[in-house]
ROLUMKOL-683726 format. One line per field, with one value per residue: y, z, x of N, C-alpha, C in turn. Coordinates in steps of 0.2 Angstrom, whole numbers, plus 5000, padded with zeros to 4 digits. Layout:
N
n_Y: c(Y,...)
n_Z: c(Z,...)
n_X: c(X,...)
ca_Y: c(Y,...)
ca_Z: c(Z,...)
ca_X: c(X,...)
c_Y: c(Y,...)
c_Z: c(Z,...)
c_X: c(X,...)
END
This chain:
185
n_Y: c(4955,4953,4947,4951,4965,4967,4961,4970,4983,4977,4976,4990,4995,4989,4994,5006,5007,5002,5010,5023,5018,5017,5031,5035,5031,5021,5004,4990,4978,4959,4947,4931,4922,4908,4901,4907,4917,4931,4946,4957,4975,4986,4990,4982,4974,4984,4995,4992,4992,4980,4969,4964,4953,4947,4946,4937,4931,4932,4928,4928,4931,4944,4949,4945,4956,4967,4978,4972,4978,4982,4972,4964,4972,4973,4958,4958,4967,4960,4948,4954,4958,4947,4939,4948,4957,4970,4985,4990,5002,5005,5011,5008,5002,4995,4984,4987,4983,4986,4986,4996,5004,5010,5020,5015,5015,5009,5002,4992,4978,4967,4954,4946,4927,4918,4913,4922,4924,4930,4928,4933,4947,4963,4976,4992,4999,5015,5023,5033,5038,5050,5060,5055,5058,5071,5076,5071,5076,5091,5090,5088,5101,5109,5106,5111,5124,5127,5123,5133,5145,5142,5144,5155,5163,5161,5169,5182,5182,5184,5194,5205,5202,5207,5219,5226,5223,5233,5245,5246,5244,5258,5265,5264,5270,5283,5287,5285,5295,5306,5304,5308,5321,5327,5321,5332,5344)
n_Z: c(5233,5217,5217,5231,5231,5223,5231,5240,5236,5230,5241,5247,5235,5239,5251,5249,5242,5251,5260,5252,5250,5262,5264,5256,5261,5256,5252,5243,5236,5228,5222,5218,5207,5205,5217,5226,5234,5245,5246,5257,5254,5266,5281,5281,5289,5299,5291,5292,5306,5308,5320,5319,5308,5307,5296,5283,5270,5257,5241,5242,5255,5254,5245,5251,5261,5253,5251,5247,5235,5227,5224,5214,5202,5205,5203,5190,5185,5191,5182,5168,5170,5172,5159,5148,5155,5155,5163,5179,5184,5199,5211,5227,5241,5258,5268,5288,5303,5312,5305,5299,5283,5272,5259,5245,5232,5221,5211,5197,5190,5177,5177,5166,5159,5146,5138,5136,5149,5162,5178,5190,5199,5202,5212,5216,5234,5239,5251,5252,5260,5268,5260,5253,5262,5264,5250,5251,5261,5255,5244,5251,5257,5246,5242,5250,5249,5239,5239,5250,5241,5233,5240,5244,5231,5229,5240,5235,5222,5229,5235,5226,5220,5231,5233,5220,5223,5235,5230,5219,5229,5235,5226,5225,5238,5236,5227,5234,5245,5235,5229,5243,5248,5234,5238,5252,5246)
n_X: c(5128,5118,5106,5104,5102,5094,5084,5083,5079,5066,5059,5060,5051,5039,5037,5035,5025,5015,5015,5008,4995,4990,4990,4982,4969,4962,4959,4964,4965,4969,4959,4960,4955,4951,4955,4946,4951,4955,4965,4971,4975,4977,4966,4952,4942,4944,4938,4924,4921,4924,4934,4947,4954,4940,4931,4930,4940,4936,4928,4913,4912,4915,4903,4892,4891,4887,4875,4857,4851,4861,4869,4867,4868,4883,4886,4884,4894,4905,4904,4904,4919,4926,4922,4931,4940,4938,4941,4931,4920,4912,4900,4893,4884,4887,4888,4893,4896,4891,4877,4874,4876,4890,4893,4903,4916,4922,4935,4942,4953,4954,4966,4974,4977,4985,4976,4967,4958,4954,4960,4965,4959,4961,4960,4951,4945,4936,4932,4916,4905,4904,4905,4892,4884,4886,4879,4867,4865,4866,4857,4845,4845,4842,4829,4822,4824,4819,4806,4805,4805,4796,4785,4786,4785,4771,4767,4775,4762,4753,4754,4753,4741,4734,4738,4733,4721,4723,4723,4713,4702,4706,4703,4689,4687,4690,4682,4669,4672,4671,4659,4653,4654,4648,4637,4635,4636)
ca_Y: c(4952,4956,4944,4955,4971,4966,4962,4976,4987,4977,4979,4997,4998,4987,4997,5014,5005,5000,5019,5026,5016,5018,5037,5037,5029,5017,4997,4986,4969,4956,4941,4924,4918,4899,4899,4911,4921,4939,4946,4966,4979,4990,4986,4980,4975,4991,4998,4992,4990,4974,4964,4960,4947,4946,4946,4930,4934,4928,4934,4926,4935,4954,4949,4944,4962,4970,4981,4969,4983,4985,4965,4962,4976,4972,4956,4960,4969,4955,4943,4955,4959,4940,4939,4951,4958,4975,4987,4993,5007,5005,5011,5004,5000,4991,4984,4987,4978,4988,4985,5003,5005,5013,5019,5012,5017,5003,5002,4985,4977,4958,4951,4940,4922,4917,4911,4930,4923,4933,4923,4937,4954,4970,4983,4998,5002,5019,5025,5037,5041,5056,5062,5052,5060,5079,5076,5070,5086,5099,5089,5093,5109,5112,5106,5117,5130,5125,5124,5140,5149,5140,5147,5164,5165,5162,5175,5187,5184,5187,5201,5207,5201,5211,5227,5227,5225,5239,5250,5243,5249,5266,5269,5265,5275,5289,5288,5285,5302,5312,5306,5308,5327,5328,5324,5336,5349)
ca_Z: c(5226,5213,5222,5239,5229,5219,5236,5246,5230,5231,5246,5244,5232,5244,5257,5248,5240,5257,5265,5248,5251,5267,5266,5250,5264,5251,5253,5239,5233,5224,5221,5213,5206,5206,5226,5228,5240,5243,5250,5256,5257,5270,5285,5277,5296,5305,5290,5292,5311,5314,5323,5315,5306,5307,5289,5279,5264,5250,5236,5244,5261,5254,5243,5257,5266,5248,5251,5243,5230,5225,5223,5206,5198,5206,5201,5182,5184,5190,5176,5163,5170,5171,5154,5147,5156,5155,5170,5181,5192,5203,5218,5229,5247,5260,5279,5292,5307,5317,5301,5293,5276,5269,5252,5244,5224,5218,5202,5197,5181,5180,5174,5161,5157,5139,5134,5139,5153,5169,5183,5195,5200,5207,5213,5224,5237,5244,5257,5249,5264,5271,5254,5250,5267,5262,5245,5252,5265,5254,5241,5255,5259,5239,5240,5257,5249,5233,5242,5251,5235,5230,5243,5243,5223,5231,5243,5229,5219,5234,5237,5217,5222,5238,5230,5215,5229,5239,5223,5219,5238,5236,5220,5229,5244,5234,5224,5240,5245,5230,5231,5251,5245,5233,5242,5258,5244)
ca_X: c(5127,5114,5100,5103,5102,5087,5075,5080,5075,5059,5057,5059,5045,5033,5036,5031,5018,5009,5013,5004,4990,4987,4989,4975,4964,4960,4957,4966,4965,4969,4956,4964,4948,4953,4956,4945,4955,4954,4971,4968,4980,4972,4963,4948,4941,4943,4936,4920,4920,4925,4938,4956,4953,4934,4930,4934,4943,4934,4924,4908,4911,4914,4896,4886,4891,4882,4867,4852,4849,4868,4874,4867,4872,4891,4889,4883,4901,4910,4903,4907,4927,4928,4923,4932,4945,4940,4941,4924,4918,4904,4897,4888,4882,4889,4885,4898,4896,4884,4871,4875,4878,4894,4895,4911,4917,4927,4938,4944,4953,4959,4973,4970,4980,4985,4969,4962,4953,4953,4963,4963,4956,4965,4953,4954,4939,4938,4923,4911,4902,4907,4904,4888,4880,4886,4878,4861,4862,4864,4852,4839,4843,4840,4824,4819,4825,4815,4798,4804,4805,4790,4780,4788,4782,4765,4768,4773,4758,4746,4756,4753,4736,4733,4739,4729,4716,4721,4722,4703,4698,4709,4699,4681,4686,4691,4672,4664,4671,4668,4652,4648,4657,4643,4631,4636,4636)
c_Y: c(4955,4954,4950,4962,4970,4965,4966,4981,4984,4977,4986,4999,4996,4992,5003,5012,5006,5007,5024,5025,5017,5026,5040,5035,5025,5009,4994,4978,4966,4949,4937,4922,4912,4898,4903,4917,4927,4940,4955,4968,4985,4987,4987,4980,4981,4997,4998,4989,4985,4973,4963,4954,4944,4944,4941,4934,4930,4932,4934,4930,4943,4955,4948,4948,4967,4972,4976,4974,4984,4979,4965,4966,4974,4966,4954,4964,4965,4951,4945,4957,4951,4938,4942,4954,4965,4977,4990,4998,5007,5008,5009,5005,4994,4990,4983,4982,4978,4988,4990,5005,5010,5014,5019,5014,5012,5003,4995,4984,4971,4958,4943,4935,4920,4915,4917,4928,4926,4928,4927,4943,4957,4974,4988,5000,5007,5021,5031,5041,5046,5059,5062,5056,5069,5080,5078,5077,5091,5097,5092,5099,5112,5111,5109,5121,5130,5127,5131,5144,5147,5145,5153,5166,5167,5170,5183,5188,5187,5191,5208,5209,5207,5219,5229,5228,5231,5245,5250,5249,5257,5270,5270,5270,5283,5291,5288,5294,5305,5312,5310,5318,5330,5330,5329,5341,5350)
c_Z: c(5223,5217,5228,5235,5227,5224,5240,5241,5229,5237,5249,5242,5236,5247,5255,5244,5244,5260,5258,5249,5256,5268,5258,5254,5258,5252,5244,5238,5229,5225,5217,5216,5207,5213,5229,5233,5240,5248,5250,5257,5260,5275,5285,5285,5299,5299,5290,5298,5314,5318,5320,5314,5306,5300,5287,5271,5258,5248,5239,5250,5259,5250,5247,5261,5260,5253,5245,5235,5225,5222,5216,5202,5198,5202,5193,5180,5183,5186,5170,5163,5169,5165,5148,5148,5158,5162,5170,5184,5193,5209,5221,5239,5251,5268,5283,5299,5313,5312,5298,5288,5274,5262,5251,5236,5223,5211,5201,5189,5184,5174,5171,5160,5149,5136,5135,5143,5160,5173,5190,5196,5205,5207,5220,5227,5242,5247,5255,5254,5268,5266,5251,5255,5265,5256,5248,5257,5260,5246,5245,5254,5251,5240,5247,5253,5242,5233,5246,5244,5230,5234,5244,5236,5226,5235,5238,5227,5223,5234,5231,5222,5228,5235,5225,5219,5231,5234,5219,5226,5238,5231,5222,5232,5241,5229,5228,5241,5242,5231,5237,5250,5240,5237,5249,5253,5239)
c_X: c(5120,5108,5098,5099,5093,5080,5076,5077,5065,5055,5056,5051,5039,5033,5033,5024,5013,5010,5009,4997,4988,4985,4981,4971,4958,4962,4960,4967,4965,4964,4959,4956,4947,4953,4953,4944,4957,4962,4973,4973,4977,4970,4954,4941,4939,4937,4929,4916,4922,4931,4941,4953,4945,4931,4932,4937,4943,4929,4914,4906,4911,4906,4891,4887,4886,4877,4862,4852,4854,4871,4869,4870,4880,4892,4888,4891,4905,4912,4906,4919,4930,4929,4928,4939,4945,4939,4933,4926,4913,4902,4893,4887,4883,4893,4892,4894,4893,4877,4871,4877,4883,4894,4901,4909,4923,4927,4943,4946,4955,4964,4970,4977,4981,4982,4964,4957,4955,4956,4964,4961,4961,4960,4957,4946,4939,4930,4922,4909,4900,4902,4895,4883,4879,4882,4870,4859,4861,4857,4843,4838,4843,4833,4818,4818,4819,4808,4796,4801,4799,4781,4782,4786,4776,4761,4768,4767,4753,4748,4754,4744,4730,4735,4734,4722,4713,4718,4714,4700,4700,4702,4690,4680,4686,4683,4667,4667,4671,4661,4647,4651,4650,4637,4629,4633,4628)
END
């Protein structure tokens, strides 16, 4: 029948939907703001150490894992997609379950109701950190490299320095002997 037809087809698509996502190693969720009930596609848990099922799945449990430093701005984001509708991107910081900070880049749009009010959120959060550690290395080793090259200029100049010197002292040496030359003569 058409019903049969119709959910193994949707079934289909689920099914490629959840092996696409899992192979983007990417975290997705829908929040229904009303019940405010988080409902992740991914493993949200393992992603950030815990225990299957560890994490409560609400919008109050994924904010209280924030980096202090990071939750306002996030929820200056939420306030305005709520309002609004439109979509964010953010990144931010956020504790796994040894106390370690992950950086995460999350992109989010809501689905608005016929009064254009927000009534859920769809977001995707994928783990930064790999990325966010590479960046900070090779930021260093620019600024190694920076003070090298800061103190090798120095170097040159004394080296300028030291020359103009020798070429001083060659000029001396070479007046002291014409003159000790005179004076022999």
């Amino acid at each position: 029948t058409n019903y049969v037809k119709a959910q193994r087809a949707l079934q289909e698509i689920k099914t490629r939907f959840l092996i696409a996502a899992q192979s983007s190693n990417a975290l997705i969720y829908e929040w229904d703001i009303a019940s405010n009930k988080f409902h992740w596609i991914g493993d949200i848990d393992g992603a950030l150490s815990y225990d299957e099922g560890e994490i409560e799945r609400s919008f109050d449990a994924k904010t209280d894992l924030l980096h202090p430093d990071d939750k306002h701005r996030y929820m200056i984001a939420i306030d305005n997609l709520e309002s609004t509708g439109e979509e964010f991107s953010i990144e931010y910081r956020i504790e796994d379950k040894n106390g370690d900070y992950r950086y995460w880049v999350e992109k989010a749009k809501g689905i608005l109701n016929m009064n254009r009010e927000s009534i859920r959120l769809v977001g995707v959060c994928r783990d930064i950190t790999e990325q966010k550690n590479k960046e900070k290395s090779l930021l260093a080793q620019i600024a190694n490299l920076e003070k090298y090259n800061e103190s090798m200029s120095d170097r040159g100049y004394r080296i300028v320095e030291l020359e103009h010197n020798i070429e001083s002292l060659e000029k001396d040496f070479e007046k002291l002997k014409k003159r000790k030359i005179k004076e022999q003569d």
